[in-house]
C-alpha positions as CSV (number, residue, x, y, z in Angstrom):
1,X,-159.1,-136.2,-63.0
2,X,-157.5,-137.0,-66.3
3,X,-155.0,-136.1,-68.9
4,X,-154.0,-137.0,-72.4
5,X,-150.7,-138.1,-73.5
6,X,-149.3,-139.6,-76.8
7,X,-148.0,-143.6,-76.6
8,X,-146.0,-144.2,-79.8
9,X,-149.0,-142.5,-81.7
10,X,-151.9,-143.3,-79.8
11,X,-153.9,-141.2,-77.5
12,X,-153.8,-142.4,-74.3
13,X,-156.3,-140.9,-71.2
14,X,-154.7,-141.3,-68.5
15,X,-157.4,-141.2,-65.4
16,X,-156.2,-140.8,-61.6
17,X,-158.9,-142.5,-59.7
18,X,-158.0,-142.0,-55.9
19,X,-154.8,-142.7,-56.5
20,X,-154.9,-145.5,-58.6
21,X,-153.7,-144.4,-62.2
22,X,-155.9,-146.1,-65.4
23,X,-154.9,-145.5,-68.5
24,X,-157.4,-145.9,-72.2
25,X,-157.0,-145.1,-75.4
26,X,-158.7,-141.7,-75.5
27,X,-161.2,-142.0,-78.3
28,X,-164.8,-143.6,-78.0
29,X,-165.5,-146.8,-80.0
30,X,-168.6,-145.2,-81.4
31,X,-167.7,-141.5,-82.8
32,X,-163.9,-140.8,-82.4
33,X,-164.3,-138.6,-79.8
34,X,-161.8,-137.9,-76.8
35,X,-162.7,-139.9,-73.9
36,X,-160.7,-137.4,-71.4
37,X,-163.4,-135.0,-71.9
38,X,-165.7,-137.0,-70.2
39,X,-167.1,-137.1,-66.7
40,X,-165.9,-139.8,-64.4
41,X,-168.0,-141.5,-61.9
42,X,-166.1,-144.5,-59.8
43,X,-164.0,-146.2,-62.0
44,X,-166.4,-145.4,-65.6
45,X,-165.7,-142.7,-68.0
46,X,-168.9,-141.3,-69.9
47,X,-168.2,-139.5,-73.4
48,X,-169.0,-136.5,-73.5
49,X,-170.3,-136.3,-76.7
50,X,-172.8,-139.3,-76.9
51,X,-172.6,-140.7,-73.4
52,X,-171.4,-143.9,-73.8
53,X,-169.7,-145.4,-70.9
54,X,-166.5,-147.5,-70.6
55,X,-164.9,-149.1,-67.8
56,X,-161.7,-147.6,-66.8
57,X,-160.3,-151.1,-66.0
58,X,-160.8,-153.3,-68.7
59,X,-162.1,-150.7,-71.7
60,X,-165.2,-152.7,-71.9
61,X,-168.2,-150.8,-73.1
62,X,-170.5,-150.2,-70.7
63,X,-173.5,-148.7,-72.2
64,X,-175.2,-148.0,-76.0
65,X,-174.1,-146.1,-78.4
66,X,-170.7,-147.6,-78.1
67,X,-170.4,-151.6,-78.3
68,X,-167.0,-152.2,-78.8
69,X,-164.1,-151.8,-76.1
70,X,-161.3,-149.9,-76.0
71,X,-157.7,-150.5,-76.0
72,X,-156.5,-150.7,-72.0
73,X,-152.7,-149.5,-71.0
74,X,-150.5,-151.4,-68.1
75,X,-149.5,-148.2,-65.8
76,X,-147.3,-147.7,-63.1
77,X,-145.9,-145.3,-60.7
78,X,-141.8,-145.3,-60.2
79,X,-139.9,-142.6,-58.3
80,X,-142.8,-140.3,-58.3
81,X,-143.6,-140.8,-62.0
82,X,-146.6,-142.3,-63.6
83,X,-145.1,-144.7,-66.4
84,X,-147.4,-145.9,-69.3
85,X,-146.5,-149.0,-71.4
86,X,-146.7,-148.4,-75.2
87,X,-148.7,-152.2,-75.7
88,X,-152.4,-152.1,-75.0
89,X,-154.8,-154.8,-74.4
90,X,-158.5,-155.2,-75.8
């Protein structure tokens, strides 16, 4: 299951992956196209438009016709709440 929020102007996918929460920037490396309308299987997201993949954990691209990664988000779960940190890693 995933959702989309905004971080300070980025879309973010935020993915819930048996209760561990991953969060990408939600916008394929190869056509800007959102990521959280793609299927998941384990911890891999495939666009839905080309079918790229892209590892949930490190934003690595996975498969042709993407190549390049994208952005990663720290995450954490306080008090119930699933807390995204503006600053992503590539």
């Amino acid at each position: 299951m995933s959702t989309w929020i905004d971080v300070e102007g980025i879309p973010v996918a935020v993915f819930n992956i048996h209760g561990d929460f991953l969060a990408i920037e939600d916008e394929c490396s190869h056509e800007s196209y959102p990521l959280s309308d793609g299927d998941v299987e384990a911890d891999t997201v495939i666009c839905a438009k080309h079918g790229a993949q892209f590892s949930l954990r490190t934003g690595e691209a996975l498969s042709a016709p993407a190549y390049e990664p994208v952005g990663t988000f720290p995450v954490r779960v306080e008090n119930g709440r699933v807390q995204v940190r503006g600053s992503c890693t590539e």
